[in-house]
N, C-alpha and C positions, 0 to 999 in steps of 0.2 A: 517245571521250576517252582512253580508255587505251593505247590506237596511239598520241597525240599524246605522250603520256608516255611513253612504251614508246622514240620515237622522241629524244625531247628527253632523255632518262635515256641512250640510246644516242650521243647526240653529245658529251653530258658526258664519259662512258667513254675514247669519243673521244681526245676535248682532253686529258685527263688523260693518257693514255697518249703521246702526243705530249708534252706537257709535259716527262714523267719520260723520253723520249728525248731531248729538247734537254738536261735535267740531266746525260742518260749522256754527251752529246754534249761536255758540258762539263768533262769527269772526274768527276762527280759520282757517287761512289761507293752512296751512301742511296737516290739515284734508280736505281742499277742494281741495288739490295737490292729495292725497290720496285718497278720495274718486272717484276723475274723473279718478285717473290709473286703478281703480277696476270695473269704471262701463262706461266707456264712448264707448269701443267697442258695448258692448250691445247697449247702449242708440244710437250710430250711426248706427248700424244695423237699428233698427226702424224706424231711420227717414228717414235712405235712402230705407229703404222698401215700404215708404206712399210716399216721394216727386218723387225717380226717378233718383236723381242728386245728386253726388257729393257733387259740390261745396254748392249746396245749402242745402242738408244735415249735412253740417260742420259748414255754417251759424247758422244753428238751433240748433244745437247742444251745439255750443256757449253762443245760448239765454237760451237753459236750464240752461245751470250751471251757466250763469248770476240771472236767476231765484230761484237755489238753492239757490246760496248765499243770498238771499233775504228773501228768506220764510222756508230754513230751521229748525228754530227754532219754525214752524207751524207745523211740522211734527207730526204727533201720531204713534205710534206705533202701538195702540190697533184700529187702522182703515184697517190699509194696512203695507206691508211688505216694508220696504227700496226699495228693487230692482222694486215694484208695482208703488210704490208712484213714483220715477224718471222715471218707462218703460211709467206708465199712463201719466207725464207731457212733456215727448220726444215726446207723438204716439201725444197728444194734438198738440201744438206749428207745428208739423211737418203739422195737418192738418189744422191748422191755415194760415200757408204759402202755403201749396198748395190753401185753399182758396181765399187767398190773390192773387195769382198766377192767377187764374180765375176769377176775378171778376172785371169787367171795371169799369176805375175810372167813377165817376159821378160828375156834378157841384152841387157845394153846394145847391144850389135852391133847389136840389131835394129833399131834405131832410125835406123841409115844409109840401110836403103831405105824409110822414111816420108819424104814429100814434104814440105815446112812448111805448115804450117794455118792453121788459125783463117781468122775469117771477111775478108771482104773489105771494102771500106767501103761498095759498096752492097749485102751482106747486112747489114749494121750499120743502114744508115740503111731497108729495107725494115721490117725488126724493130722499130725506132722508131716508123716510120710503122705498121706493124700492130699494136702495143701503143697507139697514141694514138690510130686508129679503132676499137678494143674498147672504150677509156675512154668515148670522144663514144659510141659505141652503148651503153654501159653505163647512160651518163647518158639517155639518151633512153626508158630502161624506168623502169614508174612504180615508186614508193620498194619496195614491199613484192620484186616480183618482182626489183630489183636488189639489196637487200639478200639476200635470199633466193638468190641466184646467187652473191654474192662468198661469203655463210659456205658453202655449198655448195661451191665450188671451189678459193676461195682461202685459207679457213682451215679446211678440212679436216671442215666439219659434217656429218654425216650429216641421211638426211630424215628419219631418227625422231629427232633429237636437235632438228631444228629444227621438224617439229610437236609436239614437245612443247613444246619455246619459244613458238611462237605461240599454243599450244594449240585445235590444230586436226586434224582426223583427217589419219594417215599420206594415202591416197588426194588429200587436197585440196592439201598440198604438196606431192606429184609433180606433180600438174595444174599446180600454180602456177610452178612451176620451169618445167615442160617447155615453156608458154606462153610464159613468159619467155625461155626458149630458140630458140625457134621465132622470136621478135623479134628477138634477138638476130641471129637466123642471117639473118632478112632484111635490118636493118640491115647488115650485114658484107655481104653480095651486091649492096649496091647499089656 
């Protein structure tokens, strides 16, 4: 019974968080006060996971919810979950700057013997297609092992943070993950 609430206290969470994005979506300022009290621990977790640093994980952090406020109203629901969509554009941006952080400037000149880039339209449309058979394989693992995979990878959980959430010994969420994994990896091979 308390999985059943654990689960249904988690879709609430959900919808909330979703909600107070269609607010930021809307210009609605309260809901971007709102939304950063709810989610900006997590989302600085992250970045201070990938950069390393403080201050410059506070930087980034910054840029996110600059960014929120921007593209909020891009938001789907039916793609990714609130806490995915801001964990995925925190873990982004963070390694943005740490690339930035690594990479020497160069004089403009240089830039004549680069070729033009970016991707092509059927890299664009492969990348579509391999994010929307990760979803359909995602869905296909039962609730515990997919839930347990997105906070693991998508919002940045560690597996002692997440057996301590379910409260379960460290050893039995590796197991539970890796299993989950392992389905994963089958579904995706088929």
């Amino acid at each position: 019974m308390d999985r059943m609430a654990g689960t249904i206290e988690a879709e609430r969470a959900r919808e909330a968080l979703a909600e107070l994005l269609r607010g930021v979506g809307a210009r609605d300022q309260s809901a971007l006060a709102a939304l950063y009290q709810r989610t900006s621990a997590k989302l600085y977790g992250i970045c201070l996971r990938v950069l390393g640093s403080e201050s410059e994980a506070q930087d980034v952090l910054q840029e996110v919810y600059v960014t929120v406020w921007s593209k909020a109203s891009q938001y789907d629901a039916g793609r990714a979950s609130p806490m995915t969509w801001l964990s995925v554009m925190a873990r982004n941006k963070a390694i943005d700057s740490l690339r930035a952080r690594r990479a020497p400037a160069e004089e403009i000149s240089a830039a004549a013997d680069i070729a033009a880039g970016g991707l092509s339209a059927l890299d664009i449309l492969e990348q579509a297609q391999d994010a929307a058979r990760l979803a359909n394989c995602l869905e296909e693992l039962e609730e515990r092992a997919r839930t347990m995979i997105r906070s693991a990878f998508f919002e940045g959980a560690s597996y002692p943070e997440l057996a301590s959430r379910e409260n379960v010994p460290l050893p039995t969420m590796k197991s539970w993950i890796r299993r989950g994994l392992m389905r994963l990896r089958g579904c995706l091979e088929r």
